[in-house]
Residue frames relative to the residue before (quaternion, step in Angstrom):
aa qw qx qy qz dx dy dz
X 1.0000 0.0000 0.0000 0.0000 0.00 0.00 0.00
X 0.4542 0.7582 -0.3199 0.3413 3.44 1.37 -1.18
X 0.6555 0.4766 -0.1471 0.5670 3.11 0.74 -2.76
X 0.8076 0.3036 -0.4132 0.2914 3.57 -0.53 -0.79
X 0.6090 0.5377 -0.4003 0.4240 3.81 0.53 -0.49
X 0.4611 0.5087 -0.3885 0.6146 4.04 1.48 -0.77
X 0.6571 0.5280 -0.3582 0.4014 3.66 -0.04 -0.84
X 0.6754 0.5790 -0.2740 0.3656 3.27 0.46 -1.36
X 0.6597 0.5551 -0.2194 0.4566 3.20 1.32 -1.64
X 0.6541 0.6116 -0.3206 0.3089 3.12 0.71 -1.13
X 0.5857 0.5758 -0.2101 0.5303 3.23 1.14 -1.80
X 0.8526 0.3763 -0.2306 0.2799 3.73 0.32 -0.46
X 0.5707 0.4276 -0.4075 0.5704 2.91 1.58 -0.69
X 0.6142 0.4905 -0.5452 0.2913 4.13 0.69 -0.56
X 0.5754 0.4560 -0.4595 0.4999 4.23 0.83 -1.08
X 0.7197 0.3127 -0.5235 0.3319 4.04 0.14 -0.22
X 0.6848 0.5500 -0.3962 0.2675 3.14 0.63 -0.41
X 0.5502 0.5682 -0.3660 0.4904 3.68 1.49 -0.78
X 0.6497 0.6158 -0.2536 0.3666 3.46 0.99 -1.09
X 0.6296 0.4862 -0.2851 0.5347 3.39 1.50 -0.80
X 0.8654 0.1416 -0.2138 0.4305 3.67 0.57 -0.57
X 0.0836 -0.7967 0.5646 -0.1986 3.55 0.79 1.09
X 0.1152 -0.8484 0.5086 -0.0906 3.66 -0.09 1.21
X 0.1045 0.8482 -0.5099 -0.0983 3.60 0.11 0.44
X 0.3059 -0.7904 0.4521 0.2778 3.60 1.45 0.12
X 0.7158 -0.5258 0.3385 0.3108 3.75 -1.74 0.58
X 0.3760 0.8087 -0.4454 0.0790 2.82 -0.83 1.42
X 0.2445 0.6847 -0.5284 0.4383 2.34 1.17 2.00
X 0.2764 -0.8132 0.5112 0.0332 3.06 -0.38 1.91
X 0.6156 0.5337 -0.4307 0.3882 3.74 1.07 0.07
X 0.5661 0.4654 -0.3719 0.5697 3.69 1.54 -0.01
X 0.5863 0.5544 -0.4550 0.3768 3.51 0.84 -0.16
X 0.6422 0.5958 -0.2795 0.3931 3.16 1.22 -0.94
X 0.5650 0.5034 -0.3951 0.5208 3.49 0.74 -1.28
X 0.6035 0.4806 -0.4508 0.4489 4.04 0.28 -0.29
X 0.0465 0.8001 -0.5945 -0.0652 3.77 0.43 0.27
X 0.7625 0.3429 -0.1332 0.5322 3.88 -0.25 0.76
X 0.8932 0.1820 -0.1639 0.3770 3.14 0.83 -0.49
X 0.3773 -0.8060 0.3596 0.2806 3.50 -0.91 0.63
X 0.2860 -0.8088 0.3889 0.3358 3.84 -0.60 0.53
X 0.3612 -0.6639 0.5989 0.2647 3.53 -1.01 1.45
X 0.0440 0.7640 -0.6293 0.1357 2.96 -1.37 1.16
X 0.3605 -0.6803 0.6077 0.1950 3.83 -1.36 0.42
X 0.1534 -0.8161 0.5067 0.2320 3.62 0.18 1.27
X 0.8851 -0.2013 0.1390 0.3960 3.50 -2.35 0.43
X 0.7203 0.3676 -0.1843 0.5586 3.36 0.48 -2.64
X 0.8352 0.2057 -0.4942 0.1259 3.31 -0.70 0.15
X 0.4338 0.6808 -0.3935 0.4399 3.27 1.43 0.29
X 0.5442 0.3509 -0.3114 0.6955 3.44 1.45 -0.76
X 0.8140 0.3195 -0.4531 0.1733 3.29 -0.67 -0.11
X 0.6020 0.4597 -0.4011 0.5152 3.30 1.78 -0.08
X 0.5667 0.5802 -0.4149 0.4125 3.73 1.21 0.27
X 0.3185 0.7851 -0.2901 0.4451 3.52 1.88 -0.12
X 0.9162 0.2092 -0.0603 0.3363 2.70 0.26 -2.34
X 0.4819 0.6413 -0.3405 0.4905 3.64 2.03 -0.24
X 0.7544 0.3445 -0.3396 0.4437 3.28 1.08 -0.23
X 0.4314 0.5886 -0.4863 0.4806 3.36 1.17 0.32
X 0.7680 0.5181 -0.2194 0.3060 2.96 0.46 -1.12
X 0.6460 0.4448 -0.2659 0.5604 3.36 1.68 -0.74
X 0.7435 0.3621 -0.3594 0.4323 3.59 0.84 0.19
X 0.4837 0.5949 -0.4394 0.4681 3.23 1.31 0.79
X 0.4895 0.5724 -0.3887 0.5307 3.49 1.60 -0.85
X 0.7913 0.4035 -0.3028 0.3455 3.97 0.31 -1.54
X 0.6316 0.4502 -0.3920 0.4947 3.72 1.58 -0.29
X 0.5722 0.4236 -0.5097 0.4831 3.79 1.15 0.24
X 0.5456 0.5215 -0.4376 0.4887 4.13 0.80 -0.54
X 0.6623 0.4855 -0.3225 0.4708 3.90 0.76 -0.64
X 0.6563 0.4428 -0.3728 0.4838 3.59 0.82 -0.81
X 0.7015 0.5776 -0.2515 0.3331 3.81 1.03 -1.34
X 0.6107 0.5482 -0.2142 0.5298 3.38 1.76 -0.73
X 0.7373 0.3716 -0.2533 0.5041 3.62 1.49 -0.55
X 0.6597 0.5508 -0.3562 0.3668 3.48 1.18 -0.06
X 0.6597 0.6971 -0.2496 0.1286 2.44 1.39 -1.62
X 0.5358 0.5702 -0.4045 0.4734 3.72 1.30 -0.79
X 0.7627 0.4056 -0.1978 0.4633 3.95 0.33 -0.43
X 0.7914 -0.0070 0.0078 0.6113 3.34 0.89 -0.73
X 0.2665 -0.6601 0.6831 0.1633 3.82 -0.86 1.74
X 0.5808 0.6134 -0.4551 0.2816 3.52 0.04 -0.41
X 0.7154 0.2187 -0.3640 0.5550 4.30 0.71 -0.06
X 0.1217 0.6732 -0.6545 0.3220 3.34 0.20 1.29
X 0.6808 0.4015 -0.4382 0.4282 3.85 0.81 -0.96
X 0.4820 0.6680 -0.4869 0.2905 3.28 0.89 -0.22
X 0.4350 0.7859 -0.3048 0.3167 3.47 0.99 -0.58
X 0.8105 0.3464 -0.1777 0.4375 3.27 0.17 -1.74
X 0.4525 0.6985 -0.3366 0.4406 3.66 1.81 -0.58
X 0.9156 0.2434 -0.1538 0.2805 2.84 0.93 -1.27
X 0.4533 0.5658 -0.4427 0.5276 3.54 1.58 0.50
X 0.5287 0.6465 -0.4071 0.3698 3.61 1.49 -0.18
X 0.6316 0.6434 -0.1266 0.4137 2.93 1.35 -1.25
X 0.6586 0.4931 -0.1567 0.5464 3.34 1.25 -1.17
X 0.7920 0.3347 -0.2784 0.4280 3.10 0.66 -0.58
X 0.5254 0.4621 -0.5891 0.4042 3.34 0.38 0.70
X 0.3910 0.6972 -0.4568 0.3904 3.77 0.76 0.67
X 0.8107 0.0836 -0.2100 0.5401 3.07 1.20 -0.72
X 0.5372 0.4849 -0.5807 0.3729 3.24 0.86 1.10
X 0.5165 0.4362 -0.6081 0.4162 3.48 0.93 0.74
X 0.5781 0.6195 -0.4218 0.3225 3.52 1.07 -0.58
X 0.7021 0.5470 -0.3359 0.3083 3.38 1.20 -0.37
X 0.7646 0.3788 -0.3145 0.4159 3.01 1.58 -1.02
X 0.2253 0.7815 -0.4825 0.3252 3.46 1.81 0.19
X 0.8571 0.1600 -0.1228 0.4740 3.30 0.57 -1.42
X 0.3766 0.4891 -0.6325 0.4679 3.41 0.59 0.73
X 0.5047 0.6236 -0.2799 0.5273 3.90 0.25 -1.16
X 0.9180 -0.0033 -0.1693 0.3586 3.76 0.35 -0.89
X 0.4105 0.6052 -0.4577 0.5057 3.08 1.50 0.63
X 0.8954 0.0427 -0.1465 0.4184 4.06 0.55 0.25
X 0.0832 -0.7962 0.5594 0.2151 3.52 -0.83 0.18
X 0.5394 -0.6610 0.5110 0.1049 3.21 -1.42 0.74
X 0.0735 -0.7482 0.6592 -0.0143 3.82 -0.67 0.90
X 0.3220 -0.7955 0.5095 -0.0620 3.37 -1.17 1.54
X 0.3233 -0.8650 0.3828 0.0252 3.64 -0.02 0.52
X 0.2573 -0.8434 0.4204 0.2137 3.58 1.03 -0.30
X 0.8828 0.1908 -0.0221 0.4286 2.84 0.16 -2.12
X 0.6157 0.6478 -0.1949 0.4041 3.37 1.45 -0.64
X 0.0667 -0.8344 0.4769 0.2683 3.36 1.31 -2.06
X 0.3388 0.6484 -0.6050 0.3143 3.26 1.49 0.98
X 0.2144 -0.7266 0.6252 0.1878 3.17 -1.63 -0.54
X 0.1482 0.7998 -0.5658 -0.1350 3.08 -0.21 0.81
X 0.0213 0.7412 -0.6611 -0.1147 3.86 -1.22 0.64
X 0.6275 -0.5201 0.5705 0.1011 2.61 -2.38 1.48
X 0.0651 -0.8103 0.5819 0.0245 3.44 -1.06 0.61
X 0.3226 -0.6824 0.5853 0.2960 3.86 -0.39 0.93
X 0.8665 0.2720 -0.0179 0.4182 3.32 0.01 -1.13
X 0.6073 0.2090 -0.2949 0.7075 4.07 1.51 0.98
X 0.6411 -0.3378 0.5485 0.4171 2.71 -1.98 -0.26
X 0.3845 -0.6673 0.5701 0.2861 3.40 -1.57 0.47
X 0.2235 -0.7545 0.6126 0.0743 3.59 -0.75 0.59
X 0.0173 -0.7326 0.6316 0.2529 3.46 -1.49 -0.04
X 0.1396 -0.7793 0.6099 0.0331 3.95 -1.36 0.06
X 0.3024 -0.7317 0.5342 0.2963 3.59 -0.49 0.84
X 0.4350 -0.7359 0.3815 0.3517 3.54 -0.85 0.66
X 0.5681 0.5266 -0.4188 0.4739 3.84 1.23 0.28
X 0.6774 0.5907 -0.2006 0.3898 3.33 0.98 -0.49
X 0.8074 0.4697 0.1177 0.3372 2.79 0.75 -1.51
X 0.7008 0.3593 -0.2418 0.5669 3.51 1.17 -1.46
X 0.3288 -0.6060 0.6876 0.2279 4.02 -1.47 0.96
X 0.9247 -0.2172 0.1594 0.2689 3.41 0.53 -0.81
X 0.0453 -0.9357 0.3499 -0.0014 4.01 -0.04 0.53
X 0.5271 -0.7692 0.3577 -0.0508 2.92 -1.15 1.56
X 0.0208 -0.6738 0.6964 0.2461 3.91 -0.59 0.02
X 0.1381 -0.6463 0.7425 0.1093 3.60 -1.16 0.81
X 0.1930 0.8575 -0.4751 0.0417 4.18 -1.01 0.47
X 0.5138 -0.4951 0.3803 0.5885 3.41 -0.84 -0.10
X 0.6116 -0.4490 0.5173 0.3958 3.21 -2.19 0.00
X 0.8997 -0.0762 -0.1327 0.4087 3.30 0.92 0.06
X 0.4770 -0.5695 0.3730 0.5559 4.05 -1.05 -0.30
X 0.0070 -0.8272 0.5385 0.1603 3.85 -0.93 0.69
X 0.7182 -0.1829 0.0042 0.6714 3.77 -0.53 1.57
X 0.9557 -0.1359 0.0486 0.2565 3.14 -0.20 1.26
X 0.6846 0.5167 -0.0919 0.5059 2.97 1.02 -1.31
X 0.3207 0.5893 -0.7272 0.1449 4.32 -1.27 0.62
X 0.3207 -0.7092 0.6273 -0.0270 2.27 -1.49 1.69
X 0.3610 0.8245 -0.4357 0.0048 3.41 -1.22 0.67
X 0.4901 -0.6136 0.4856 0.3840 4.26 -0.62 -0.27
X 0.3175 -0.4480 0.8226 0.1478 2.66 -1.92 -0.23
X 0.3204 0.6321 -0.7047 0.0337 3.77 -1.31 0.84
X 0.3658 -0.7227 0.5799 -0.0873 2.23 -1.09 2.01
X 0.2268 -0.7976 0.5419 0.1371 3.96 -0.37 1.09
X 0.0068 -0.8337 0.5362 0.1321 3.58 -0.48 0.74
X 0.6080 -0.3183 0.4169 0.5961 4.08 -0.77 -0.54
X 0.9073 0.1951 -0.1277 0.3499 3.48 0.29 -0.78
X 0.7678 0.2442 0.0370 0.5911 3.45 1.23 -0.67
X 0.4222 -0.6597 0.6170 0.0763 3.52 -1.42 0.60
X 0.0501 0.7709 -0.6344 -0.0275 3.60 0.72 1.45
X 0.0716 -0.7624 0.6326 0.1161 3.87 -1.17 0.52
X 0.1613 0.8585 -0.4722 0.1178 4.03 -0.50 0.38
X 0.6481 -0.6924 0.3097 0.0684 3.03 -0.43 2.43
X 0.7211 -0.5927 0.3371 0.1226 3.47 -0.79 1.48
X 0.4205 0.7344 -0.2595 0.4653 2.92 2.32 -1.03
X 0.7815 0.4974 -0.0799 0.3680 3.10 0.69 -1.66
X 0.6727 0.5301 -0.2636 0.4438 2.91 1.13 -0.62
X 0.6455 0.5971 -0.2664 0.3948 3.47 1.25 -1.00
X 0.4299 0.7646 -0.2623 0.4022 3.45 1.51 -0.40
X 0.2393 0.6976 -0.5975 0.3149 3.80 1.37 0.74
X 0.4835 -0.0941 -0.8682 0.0602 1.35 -2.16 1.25
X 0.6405 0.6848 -0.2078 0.2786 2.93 0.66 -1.75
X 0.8444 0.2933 -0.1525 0.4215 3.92 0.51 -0.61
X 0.5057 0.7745 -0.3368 0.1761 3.16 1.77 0.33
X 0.3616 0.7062 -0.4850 0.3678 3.02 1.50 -0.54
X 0.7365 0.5675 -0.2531 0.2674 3.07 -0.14 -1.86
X 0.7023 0.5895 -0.0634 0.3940 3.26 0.74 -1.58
X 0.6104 0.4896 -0.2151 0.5843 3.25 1.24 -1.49
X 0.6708 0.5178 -0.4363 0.3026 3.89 0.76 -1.03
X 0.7346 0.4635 -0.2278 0.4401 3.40 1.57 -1.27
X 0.6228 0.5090 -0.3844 0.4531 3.78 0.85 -0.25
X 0.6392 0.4776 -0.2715 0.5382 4.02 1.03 -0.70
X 0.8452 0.2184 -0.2323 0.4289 3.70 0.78 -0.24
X 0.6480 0.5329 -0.1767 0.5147 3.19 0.96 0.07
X 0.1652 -0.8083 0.5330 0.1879 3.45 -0.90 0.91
X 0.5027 -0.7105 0.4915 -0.0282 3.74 -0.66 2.03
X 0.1440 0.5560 -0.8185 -0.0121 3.68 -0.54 1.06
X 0.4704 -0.5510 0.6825 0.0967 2.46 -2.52 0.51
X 0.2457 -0.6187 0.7451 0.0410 3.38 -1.19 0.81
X 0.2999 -0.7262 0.6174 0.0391 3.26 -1.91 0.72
X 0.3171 0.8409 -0.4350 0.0571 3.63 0.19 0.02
X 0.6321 -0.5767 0.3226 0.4047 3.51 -1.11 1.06
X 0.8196 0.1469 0.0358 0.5527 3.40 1.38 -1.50
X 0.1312 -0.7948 0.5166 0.2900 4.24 0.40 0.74
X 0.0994 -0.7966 0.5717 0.1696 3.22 0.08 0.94
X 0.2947 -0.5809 0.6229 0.4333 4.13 -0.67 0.02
């Protein structure tokens, strides 16, 4: 009775959670236009859903190790290490939630011939910056590692005036965003960062 009432929970908290980040990506093709020249970098729908898939696998594998640690634990102290695995696990839920809403707090405009950029900001002023001109310097921030599939990271991009930063999401979006991408990885010299969690 125990298992089936967990279940239940599960099953609900997973439809609220899809329900919360329901992604239907730009497709308003009259703002695309008003961009005359430029293309908009973006992270399309499927692969947001499909990396919201595997983060939620991954977080309900953590709450079925907290379930195993909570039933063993009286008999066997020893799967305690399971623990830290398993808030690891969970917690990449809300690091997609973070870059979910970074991702939908701005969009990115691509220039080609120019190498401006111009990006839209919900929650700032929008700004633009050519990327020869302009960038001092750029960063990969990521996890320490890939788990079932799934690595999470940024892009911070240092500018003269601003700190442009832009989820891994976006980046994965090939064909279609390589240009861009290719312009910043071929001219630019890219440290990496490690981090347990890339938070933005």
């Amino acid at each position: 009775m125990r298992l089936l009432i967990v279940g239940l929970i599960l099953l609900a908290a997973y439809l609220l959670i899809r329900k919360k980040f329901i992604f239907s990506g730009s497709e308003d093709t009259n703002s695309k236009n008003l961009k005359s020249g430029f293309q908009l970098i973006e992270a399309p729908a499927a692969l947001i859903q499909s990396a919201l898939k595997k983060t939620i696998s991954n977080a309900l594998m953590g709450v079925v190790l907290i379930l195993i640690t909570v039933l063993l634990f009286v008999k066997i102290k020893i799967v305690l290490f399971l623990l830290p695995i398993a808030f690891f696990l969970i917690g990449y839920l809300f690091l997609f939630n973070n870059h979910f809403s970074k991702i939908k707090s701005q969009q990115l405009w691509f220039n080609a011939k120019t190498n401006e950029v111009f990006v839209e900001q919900l929650k700032a002023a929008n700004y633009t910056f050519n990327i020869f001109q302009d960038v001092q310097a750029v960063q990969k921030i990521e996890s320490i590692q890939t788990t079932r599939g799934l690595l999470y990271g940024y892009y911070r991009i240092k500018l003269k005036d601003h700190i442009l930063e832009i989820p891994y999401f976006v980046a994965e979006n090939r064909p279609t965003n390589n240009l861009f991408f290719d312009t910043i990885n071929h001219n630019f010299k890219i440290v990496t960062q490690k981090r347990i969690f890339p938070i933005i």
